[in-house]
N, C-alpha and C positions, 0 to 999 in steps of 0.2 A: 279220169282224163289227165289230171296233173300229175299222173305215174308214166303214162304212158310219153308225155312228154317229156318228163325228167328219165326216162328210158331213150329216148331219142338223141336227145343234146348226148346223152353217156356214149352211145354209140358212134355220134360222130364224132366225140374227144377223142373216145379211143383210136377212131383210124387217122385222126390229124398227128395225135400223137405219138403214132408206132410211124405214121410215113416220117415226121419229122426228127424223130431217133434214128430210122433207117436213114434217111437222107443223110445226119450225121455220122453217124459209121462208112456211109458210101463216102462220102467230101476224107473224112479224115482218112480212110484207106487210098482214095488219091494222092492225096498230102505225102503221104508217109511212100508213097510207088514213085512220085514226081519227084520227090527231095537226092530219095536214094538211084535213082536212072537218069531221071534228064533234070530240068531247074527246078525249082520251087513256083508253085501255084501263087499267085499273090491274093487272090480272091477266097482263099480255101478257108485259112482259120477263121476268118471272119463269119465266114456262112455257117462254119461249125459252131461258131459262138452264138450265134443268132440261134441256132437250132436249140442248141443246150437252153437257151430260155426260154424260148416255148414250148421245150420240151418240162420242162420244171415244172411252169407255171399250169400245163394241163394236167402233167402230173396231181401235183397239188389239186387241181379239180376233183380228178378221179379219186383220191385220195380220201377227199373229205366228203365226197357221195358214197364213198363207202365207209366211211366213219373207221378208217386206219389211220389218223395222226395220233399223234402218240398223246393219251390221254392216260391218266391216271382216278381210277374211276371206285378207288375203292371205300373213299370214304363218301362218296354217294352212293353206293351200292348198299352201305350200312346204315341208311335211313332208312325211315318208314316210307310206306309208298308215295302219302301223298308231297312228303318235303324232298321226298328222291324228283317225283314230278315236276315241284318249283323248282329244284338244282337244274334239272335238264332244260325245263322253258328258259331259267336266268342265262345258263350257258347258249342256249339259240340268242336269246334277245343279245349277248355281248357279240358274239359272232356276227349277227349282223351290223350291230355295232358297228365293228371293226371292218366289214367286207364295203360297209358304206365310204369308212374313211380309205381305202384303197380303191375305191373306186372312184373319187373325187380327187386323191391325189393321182392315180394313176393319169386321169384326163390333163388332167393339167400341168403334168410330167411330158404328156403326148403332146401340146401345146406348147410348151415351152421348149422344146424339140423339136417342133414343126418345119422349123426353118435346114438344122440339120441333116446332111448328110451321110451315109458311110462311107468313110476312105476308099477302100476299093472297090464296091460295087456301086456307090454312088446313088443308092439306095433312099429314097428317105424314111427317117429316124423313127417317126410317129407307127409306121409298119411294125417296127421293133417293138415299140413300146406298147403298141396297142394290146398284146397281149394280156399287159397288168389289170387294167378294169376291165376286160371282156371276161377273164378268168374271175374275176371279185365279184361281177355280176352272175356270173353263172350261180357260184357257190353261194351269196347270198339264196338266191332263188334255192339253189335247195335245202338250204336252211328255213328260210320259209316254210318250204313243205315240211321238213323235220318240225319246227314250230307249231303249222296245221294240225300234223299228226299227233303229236302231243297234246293238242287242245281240244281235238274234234274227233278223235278216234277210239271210239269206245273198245273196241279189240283189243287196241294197244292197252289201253287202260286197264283193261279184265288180264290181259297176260302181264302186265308190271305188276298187279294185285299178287297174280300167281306166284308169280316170281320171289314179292319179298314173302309170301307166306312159308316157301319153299327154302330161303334163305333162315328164318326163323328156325323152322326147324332142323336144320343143319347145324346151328350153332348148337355150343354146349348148356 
C-alpha cells in the first residue's frame, strides 16, 4: 500500500512539475515576443521566477525518489553486507534528519512571509514559499519508506547479501 502511494504523490509531481516548466518556457517566450514587438510584460519575469522554484524544489523531489543525487557510494559498496546495511539506515536516519529541519524552517520562512507580497502580481508570498516544506515533507516520507525497506524487507536483504557476494568475487 505504501508503494502504491509513494507511486501516486510521484505522479502527481511529475505533472505539477512539467506544467510548471511548460508554464515557464510559455511566460518566458512571451517575455522575449513582448520585449522584442510591442512593451515589456511587467508580470512575466516574476512568474518565471516563481516557476523555476517550484520547478527545482519538485525536481529535487523526484530526484531523490529516485535516488539520482549525486552520491558517492563506493566506499559503502566495499563493506560487508551487514555494515553496508548500517551506512544506508545512518544515511536515511541523517536525511530525515535534515528533511525535518527544512521542513520546520521552511514553515516558518512561510510565516515570516505571511504578510508579503509580490511586486507585480500582488501575489502572497507564503504561496511561494510553501513549496519548501511540502517538498521536505514529501521526501522525508520517502525516506521513510527507503528506511522501512531497509528494515523490514527481507528481499532487499537476500538481494544486498547477493549483491556483496557477487562483489567478492569480482575482486582480485
Amino acid at each position: 500500500m505504501l508503494k502504491s502511494v509513494e507511486r501516486m504523490i510521484d505522479a502527481v509531481i511529475q505533472r505539477v512539475a512539467f506544467l510548471a516548466l511548460a508554464g515557464m518556457i510559455v511566460v518566458i517566450t512571451m517575455q522575449i515576443l513582448a520585449r522584442v514587438f510591442f512593451d515589456a510584460l511587467s508580470w512575466s519575469e516574476e512568474v518565471a521566477r516563481y516557476l523555476l522554484v517550484w520547478t527545482t524544489f519538485l525536481g529535487a523531489t523526484l530526484a531523490y525518489q529516485r535516488g539520482r543525487h549525486i552520491a558517492v557510494t563506493f566506499a559503502v559498496d566495499a563493506l560487508p553486507s551487514t555494515m553496508r546495511r548500517i551506512a544506508r539506515v545512518a544515511a536515511c536516519l541523517v536525511a530525515l534528519g535534515f528533511f525535518a529541519v527544512l521542513i520546520t524552517v521552511g514553515v516558518k520562512y512561510m510565516q515570516l512571509q505571511s504578510f508579503q507580497v509580490s511586486a507585480s502580481l500582488r501575489m502572497p508570498m507564503r504561496y511561494v514559499y510553501s513549496v519548501i516544506p511540502a517538498s521536505a515533507a514529501i521526501m522525508a516520507y520517502y525516506a521513510l519508506l527507503d528506511l522501512f525497506e531497509l528494515l523490514f524487507d527481507r528481499a532487499r536483504q537476500v538481494a544486498d547479501d547477493e549483491e556483496a557476494r557477487q562483489l567478492e568475487r569480482d575482486l582480485p
